[in-house]
Phi, psi and omega in degrees: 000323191261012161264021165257342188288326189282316178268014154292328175279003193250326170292320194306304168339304190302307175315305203295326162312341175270349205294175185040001163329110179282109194253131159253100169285097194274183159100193169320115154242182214208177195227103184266086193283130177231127167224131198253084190242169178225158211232162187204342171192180193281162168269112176331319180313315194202174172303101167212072211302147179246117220269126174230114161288134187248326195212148162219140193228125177268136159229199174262171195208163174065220188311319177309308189304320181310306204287293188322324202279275180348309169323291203271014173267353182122342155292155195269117173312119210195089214231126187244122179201150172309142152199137195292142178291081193209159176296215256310351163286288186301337176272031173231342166277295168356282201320287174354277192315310187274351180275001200038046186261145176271121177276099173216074158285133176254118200276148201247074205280131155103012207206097170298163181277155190281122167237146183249122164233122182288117155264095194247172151222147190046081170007065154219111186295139216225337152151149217237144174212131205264127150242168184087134205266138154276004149308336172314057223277161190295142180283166176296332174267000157292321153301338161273338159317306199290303193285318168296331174298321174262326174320307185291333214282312182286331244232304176298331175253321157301329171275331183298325195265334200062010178208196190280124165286177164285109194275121154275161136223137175249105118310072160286000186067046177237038169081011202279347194222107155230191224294348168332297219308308190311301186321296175303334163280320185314315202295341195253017179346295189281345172299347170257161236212318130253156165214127210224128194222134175231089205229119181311312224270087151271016174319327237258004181243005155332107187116342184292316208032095175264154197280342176178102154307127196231059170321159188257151176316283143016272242246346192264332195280306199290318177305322151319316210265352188262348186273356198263014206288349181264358180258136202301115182316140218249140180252158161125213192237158222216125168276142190226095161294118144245150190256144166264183189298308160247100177311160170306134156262046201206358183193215191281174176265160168291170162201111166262138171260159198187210177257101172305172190279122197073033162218158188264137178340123171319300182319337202256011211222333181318304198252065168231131152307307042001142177284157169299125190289325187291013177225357173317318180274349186300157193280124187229135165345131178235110222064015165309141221266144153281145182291000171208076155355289190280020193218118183205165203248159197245132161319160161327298216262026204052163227297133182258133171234143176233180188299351185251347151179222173244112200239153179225132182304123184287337169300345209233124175060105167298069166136031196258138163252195179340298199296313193292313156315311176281349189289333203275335170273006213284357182292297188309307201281327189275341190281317177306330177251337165073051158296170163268302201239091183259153184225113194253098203278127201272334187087260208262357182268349183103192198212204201181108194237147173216144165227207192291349186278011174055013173257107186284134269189094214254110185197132190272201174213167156280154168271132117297162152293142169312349209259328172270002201247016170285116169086016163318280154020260168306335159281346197264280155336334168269296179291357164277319164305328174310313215251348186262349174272348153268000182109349191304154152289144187321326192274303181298317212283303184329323212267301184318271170345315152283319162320315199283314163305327180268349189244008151253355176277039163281329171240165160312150220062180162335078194308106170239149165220136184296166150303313189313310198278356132325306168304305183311319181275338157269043163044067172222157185262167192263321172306111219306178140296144204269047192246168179278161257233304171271093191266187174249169181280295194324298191279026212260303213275328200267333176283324182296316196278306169340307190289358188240352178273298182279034149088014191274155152268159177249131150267147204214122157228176199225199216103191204238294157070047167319254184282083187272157185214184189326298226286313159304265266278315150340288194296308159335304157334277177316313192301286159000304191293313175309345173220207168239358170214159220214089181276131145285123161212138209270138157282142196288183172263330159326300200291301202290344153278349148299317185288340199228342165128137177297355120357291173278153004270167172309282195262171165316163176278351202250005179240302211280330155286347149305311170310322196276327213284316174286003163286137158296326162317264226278145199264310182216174202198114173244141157275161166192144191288266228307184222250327223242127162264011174338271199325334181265331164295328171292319218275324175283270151121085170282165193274000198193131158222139176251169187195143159246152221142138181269030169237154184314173171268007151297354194219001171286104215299319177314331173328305194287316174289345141284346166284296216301335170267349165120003181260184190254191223204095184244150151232118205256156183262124206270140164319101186338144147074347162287115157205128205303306157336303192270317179267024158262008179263338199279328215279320154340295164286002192286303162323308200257014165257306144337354213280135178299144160274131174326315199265037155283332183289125143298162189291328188246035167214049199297153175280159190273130198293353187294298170355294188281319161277004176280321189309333187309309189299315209280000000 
């Protein structure tokens, strides 16, 4: 007992170690629609259940959802992808925006966003309708838009961080990488520090030497059977895994079992020690479905890929499944991709990981319904990158990365999985220290030094934060992401009529730290008089003070008394078109367009003179 308690503290470590990590995530992202009806009867028209929608729930889905799961496991998160200027483009920036992922998605006008909208009744998805063509493929100034957005987005996560960042890439094959694009990362290899390549195709990444790859059984099979036209033909009668001509682009590839071509049916053969020479040559059905696809049987001498897919001798080994196939290439899929690390993902059996040490690492799952394992995946990828981008060992990284994946599939929908709940499940606790949310500056230095006695960073910003909006509420995100604790501190109602004009502020100070205090982003919210926030900045001495604004951090007056204490100095750039300025000048001018016309009164609809004098009076 008290050695699971000890390597449950050892993945937490591992967890805790990853925070603020800088990952950068290219590739598709996509919009994941979940709609929730319920059905009670047939339609006239046709055999048709008739649907009353109740409920719909958007997340992010593909490259995005990788960023989200990166986000909410504690890295800091940064995802650059084509997204179309459309309603599913902006409720995928939401999605972000509230997952705190820094969004520097490049908008493609005329290139939709991709969307999966889900129809379930009684949680059984009842049929899915996919939009956006990966024929779309991005114009030439779409790609440079593109290449410069990860030119900054990396360049912007090394400076935040002080070091190379993590690079993903989700390749689904729905146009966000085509081959500049490809090109430009094989060339910039080395500006990452790990790198995780997730590709229906991986032919098509040949030259990355990604730190680990994660195929799908599927996707781990096609790459064999197309690397395989020099490996030696397999005799006897022959199982035949086939890919059809278009794989799906938008999820795992298919595979049917069946009779390889010019051989005959398993079935026909089950109960003979050997065939009868008059049927050997006979022509046998290609891809007929078996009753369990993923469960076939192994050659003597181990799996034969030939250039048309993968076949294993129906005589040799009864009931060997997936895991066992995939343990026997894994030397191979790490020489084809020239990966370090492959993990050949299982669905609901879980996965199969090898790395250089040729020792292979087996680790399951629950079966769930398919309606809960959507975006699994994508949690699974993500905390193996995470962890391996911290240094873990292959076994710890392997064991984190199922764990993670596996504790999200309990309900329907889109798979994101927190920290917390990555903690929760190595029984370890979660709960912050137990100080209030709204602190006073005395009680500031003794709260600060607690959170650095445990090993936290401080991130520290100051503002007026009048009228909050998206535009806070973003910028907050980011800042939060950059450390592990995040101090706000408010300009007084004095200071901010000094700084804005006696007008200001719209509201008390005592309303607007109560708002910032209800953000999950912030950890504490201290007021302060003065103009200057210098004194809480000597007094915090944060490891990261932020500002918002599009100038360097060279022109931040606060700049030089934050180096001098040792901390850095960042400026996140505010949501276009947000500004506490514009929207109390919109409410105004809103205000005096309302304001009554005088001449709506008539002369025998005089105001009551008691009326006017009071108004007179007041």
């Amino acid at each position: 007992m008290a050695g699971a308690a000890a390597e449950q503290r050892r993945l937490a470590t591992v967890v805790e170690s990853w925070l603020g990590r800088p990952v950068l995530i290219v590739g598709d992202a996509m919009l994941d629609e979940w709609r929730f009806a319920e059905s009670d009867r047939l339609c006239r028209e046709a055999p048709a259940p008739v649907l009353t929608l109740r409920r719909r729930i958007s997340a992010a889905g593909g490259a995005a959802n990788t960023a989200v799961n990166v986000a909410t496991l504690g890295g800091r998160a940064v995802l650059v992808a084509p997204v179309g200027a459309d309603v599913a483009g902006d409720e995928l920036h939401d999605c972000l925006d509230r997952a705190g992922v820094w969004d520097r998605t490049v908008n493609q006008p005329g290139r939709p966003t991709p969307v999966k909208r889900r129809m379930l009744a009684g949680n059984q998805i009842l049929l899915r309708e996919d939009s956006g063509d990966p024929d779309d493929a991005l114009d030439p100034e779409g790609v440079t838009r593109l290449l410069t957005a990860l030119n900054c987005a990396t360049e912007e996560l090394r400076a935040a961080a002080g070091e190379a960042p993590t690079l993903v890439v989700c390749d689904y094959g729905l146009g966000a990488l085509p081959a500049p694009v490809r090109a430009w990362l094989v060339e910039q290899r080395e500006r990452y520090a790990t790198v995780a390549l997730d590709a229906h195709d991986l032919a098509d990444w040949r030259g990355l030497a990604p730190t680990v790859v994660t195929p799908s059984f599927a996707e781990a099979t096609r790459l064999l059977a197309r690397a395989g036209g020099a490996t030696r033909p397999t005799a006897g009668t022959e199982l035949h895994l086939e890919h059809p001509l278009g794989d799906p682009s938008d999820g795992p590839s298919e595979l049917t079992v069946g009779a390889a071509p010019g051989g005959v049916r398993a079935d026909d053969v089950a109960d003979r020690p050997a065939l009868e020479p008059s049927r050997t040559d006979r022509p046998g059905p290609v891809g007929e479905p078996t009753p369990s696809e993923g469960r076939v049987a192994l050659t003597g001498d181990g799996l034969s890929v030939t250039g048309t897919g993968v076949t294993v001798n129906t005589q040799a080994g009864d009931g060997v499944d997936r895991a066992v196939l995939a343990q026997s290439r894994l030397a191979e899929l790490r020489a084809h991709t020239g990966a370090d690390v492959v993990a050949v993902t299982l669905d609901t059996e879980g996965a199969v990981v090898g790395g250089a040490d040729g020792e292979p690492r087996r680790s399951h799952s629950t079966p769930v319904p398919a309606s809960h394992a959507v975006g699994a995946g994508d949690a699974y990828l993500a905390a193996m990158t995470l962890a391996l981008a911290a240094d873990a060992p292959l076994p710890t990284a392997a064991q984190l990365a199922q764990l993670a994946a596996t504790i999200t599939v309990s309900d329907t929908g889109t798979c994101v999985c927190r920290r917390e709940d990555l903690l929760t499940a190595l029984n370890q606790p979660t709960e912050t220290m137990s100080h209030p949310a709204v602190v006073g500056g005395d009680e500031l230095d003794a709260i600060v030094a607690e959170y650095r006695e445990a090993g936290r960073s401080v991130v520290f910003t100051n503002g007026c934060f009048d009228v909050l909006h998206r535009g806070h509420v973003r910028y907050l995100e980011q800042a939060r992401a950059l450390g592990d604790l995040l101090i706000v501190a408010v300009n007084s109602d004095d200071s901010v009529r000094r700084l804005k004009g006696p007008d200001r502020p719209v509201n008390p100070v005592e309303d607007r730290a109560a708002l910032l205090a209800a953000l999950a982003c912030v950890d504490h919210v201290v007021v302060f008089e003065e103009d200057s926030p210098a004194a809480l900045i000597e007094a915090v001495r944060p490891d990261i003070y932020v500002k918002g604004g599009d100038y360097p951090p060279e022109l931040v007056p606060e700049a030089p008394l934050v180096r001098r204490l040792g901390g850095q100095v960042h400026t996140l750039g505010y949501v276009p078109d947000r500004s506490t300025s514009a929207i109390i000048e919109r409410i105004r001018s809103h205000s005096q367009d309302r304001e009554p016309d005088p001449s709506a009164y008539t002369n025998d609809r005089k105001p009551d003179p008691s009326l006017s004098s009071r108004t007179q009076a007041s």
